[in-house]
C-alpha positions as CSV (number, residue, x, y, z in Angstrom):
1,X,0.0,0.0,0.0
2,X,1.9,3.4,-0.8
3,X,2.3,6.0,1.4
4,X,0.9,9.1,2.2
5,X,3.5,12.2,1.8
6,X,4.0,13.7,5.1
7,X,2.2,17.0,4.0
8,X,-0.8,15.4,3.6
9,X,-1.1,13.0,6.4
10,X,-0.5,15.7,8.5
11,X,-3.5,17.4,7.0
12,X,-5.8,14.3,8.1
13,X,-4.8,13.6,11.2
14,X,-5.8,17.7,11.8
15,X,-9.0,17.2,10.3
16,X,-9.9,13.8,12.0
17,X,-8.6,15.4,16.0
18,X,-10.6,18.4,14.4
19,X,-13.8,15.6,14.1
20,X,-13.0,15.0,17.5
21,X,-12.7,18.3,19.1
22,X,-9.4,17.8,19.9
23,X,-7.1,20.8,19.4
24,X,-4.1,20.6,17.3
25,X,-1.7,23.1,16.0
26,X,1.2,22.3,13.7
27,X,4.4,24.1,15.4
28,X,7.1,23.1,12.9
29,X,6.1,22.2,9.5
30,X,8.9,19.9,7.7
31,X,9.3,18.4,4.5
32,X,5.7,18.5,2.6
33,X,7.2,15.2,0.9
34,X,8.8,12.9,2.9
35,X,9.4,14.8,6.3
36,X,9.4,12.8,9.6
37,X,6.4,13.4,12.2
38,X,6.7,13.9,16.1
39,X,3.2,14.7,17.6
40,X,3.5,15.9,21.0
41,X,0.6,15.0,23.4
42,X,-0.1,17.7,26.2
43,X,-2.5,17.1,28.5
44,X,-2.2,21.1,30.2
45,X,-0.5,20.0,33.5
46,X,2.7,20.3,33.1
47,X,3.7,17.0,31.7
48,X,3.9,16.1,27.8
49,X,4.6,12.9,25.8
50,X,5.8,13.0,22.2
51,X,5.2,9.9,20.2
52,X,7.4,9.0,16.9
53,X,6.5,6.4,13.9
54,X,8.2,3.4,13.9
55,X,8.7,0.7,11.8
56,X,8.9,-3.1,13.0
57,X,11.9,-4.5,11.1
58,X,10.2,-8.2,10.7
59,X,6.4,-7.2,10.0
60,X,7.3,-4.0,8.2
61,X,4.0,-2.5,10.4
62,X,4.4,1.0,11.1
63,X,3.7,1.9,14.8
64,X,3.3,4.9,16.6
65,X,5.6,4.7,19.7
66,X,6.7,6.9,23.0
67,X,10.0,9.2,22.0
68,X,10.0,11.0,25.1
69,X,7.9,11.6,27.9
70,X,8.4,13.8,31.4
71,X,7.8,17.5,32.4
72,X,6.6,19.6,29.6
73,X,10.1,21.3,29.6
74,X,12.2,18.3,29.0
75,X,10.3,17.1,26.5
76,X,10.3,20.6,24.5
77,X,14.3,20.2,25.0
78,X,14.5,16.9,23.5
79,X,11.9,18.2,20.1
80,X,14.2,21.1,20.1
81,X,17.2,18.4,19.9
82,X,15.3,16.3,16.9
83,X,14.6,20.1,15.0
84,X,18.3,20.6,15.1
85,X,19.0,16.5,13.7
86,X,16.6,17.0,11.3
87,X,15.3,20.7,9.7
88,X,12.4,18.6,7.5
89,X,10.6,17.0,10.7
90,X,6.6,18.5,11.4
91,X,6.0,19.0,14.8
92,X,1.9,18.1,15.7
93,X,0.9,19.6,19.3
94,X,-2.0,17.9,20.2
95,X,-3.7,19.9,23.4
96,X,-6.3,17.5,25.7
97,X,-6.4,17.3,29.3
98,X,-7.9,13.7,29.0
99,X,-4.4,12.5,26.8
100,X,-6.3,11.6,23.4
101,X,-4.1,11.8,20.7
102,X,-6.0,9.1,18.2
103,X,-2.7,7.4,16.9
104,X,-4.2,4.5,17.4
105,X,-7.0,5.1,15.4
106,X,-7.0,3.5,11.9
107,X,-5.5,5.3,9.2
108,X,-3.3,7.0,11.0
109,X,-0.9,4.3,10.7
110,X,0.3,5.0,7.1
């Protein structure tokens, strides 16, 4: 199954949080093409969790799995970190108190 480009994955996953009156703000767009995703998950106490894709080297499944979590600081260091790595990655900021994110939700997975 191909892929979707980065630019416009990142456009559904918007509209479906969007569905789901989740807020959601892109705070560094990347590479429209091929860019890697973080989406940080803040839950407005303080804290923060920021999820990567992965892929599983035998099943070739893409997952979504924990990069970082901790105090909201620390986690802004270690995106700060990745932007420096890599100039093309998006940055998602998903903002719920109740830690939806909806990664797990199909689709979301390509």
């Amino acid at each position: 199954m191909p892929r979707l480009t980065a630019g416009l994955w990142v456009q559904a996953y918007l509209a479906r949080l969007g569905q789901a009156a989740i807020p959601a703000f892109v705070t560094s767009k990347g590479d429209a093409t091929a860019g890697a995703v973080l989406v940080k998950q803040n839950p407005m106490d303080g804290s923060a969790c920021v999820y990567q894709r992965s892929v599983d080297l035998i099943t070739g499944h893409r997952t979504w799995v924990v990069l970082t979590k901790g105090s909201e600081s620390d986690v802004d260091s270690t995106i700060a970190r990745q932007r420096k790595f890599d100039p093309d990655l998006w940055v998602i900021e998903v903002e719920d108190r109740d830690g939806r994110h909806l990664l797990e939700e199909p689709g979301l997975d390509r």
